[in-house]
N, C-alpha and C positions, 0 to 999 in steps of 0.2 A: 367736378364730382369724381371722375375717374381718378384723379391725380390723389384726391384726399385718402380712395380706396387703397391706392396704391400704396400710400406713405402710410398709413395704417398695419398694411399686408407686411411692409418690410420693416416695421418696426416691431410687431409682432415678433416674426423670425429670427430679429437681430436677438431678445428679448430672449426668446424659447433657446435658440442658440446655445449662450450664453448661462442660463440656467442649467441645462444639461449639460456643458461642459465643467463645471462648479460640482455637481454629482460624481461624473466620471472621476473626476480630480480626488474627491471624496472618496471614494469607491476602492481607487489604488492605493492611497493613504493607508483605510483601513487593510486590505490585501495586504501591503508592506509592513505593518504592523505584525498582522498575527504573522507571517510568513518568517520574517525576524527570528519568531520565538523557536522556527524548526533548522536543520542541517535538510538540503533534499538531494535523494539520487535519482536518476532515469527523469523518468517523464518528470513534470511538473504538474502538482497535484494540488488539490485545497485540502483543508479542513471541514470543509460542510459537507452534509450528507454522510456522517460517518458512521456505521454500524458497531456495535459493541463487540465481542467476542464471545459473548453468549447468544448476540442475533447471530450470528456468523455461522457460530456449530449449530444453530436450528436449521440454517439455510443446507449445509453439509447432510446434513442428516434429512435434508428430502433427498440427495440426488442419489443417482446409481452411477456404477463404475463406466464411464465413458462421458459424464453429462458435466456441461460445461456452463459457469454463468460469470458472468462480469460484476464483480462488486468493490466496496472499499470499506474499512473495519480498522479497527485499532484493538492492539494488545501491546503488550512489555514481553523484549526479548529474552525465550530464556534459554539459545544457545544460538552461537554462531559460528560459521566456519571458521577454526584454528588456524588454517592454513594460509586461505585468502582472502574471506569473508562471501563466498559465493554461494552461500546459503542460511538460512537462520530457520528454528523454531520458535513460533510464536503460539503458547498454551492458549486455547477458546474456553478450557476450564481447568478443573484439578487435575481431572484425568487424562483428558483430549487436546492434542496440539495441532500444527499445520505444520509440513514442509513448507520453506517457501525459500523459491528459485529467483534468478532474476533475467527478467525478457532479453534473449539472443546473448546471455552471459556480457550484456552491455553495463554492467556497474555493479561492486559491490559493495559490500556493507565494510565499517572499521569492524577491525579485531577487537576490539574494547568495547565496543557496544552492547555488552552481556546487559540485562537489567534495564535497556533502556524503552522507554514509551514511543510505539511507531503507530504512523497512519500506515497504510498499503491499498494501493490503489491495482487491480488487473483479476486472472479470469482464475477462478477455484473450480477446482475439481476433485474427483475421485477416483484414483489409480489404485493397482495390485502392483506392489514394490518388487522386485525381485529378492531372491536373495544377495543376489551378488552385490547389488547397489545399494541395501541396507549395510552390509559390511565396509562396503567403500564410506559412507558417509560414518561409521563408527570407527571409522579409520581415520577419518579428517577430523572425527572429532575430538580424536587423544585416547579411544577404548585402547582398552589392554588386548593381548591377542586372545589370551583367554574369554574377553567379554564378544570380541567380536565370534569366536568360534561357537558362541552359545547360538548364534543370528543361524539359524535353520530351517527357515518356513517363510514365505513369502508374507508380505504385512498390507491388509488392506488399509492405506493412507487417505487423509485427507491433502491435497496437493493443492500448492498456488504459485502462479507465474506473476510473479510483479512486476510492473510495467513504471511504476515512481512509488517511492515511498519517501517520506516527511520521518525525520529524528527529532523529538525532543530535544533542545540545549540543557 
């Protein structure tokens, strides 16, 4: 009787085993499937769980200058660093965009990537720009001297440090 229990117990588990590993297998498949359709920098990130860019600027517009939260969002870039690509804007509407940096300056984005659809995955915040570092980045970004000399007043920002981001092909 013991013995039947037994061979029952371990065919069971050979059984469940094998069933789960048939999932996993599945699982990576699809993973490698959508992962395909992206270019990724920094960390390595998914596609699930992605906020819009209009949840994004509602989440922005709870916080106050110091307040920090972890999220991931998608928008279309619509500038990036000329120089080396160590920084991009990503518009949350007509009006309103994000700086967005990348975590310990460990990957940048291409030069080319003007126009193109990003995941971004790391921690958004809310800083007071200086002026001197508005001017730097209208610097990197090809302003004229004239345009940059207009930059006069510190700019309260939306800010985000990316930790991976996903490029649409």
């Amino acid at each position: 009787m013991k013995n039947i229990i037994k061979i029952c117990v371990v065919t069971f588990l050979v059984f469940a085993a094998c069933k789960s590993e048939k999932k996993e297998i599945e699982t990576n498949e699809e993973t490698e499937a959508v992962m395909a359709s992206y270019d990724s920098f920094g960390d390595k990130i998914t596609d699930e769980k992605v906020m819009s860019s209009e949840e994004m600027l509602a989440k922005f517009n709870t916080l106050k200058v110091g307040d920090t939260i972890n999220v991931k969002f998608a928008s279309k870039i619509k500038e990036v660093c000329s120089k080396k690509g160590c920084w991009m804007k990503l518009p949350l509407n007509k009006e309103t965009e994000t700086m967005v940096r990348f975590k310990d300056y460990g990957f940048f984005m291409p030069l080319d990537s003007k126009d193109r659809e990003v995941i971004v995955e790391g921690k958004a915040f809310v800083k007071l720009t200086p002026v001197e570092e508005l001017q730097h980045y209208a610097e990197d970004a090809g302003k004229t001297k004239e345009e940059i000399a207009l930059i006069t007043e510190p700019k309260k920002e939306f800010t985000f440090e990316a930790n991976g981001v996903l490029m649409k092909k």
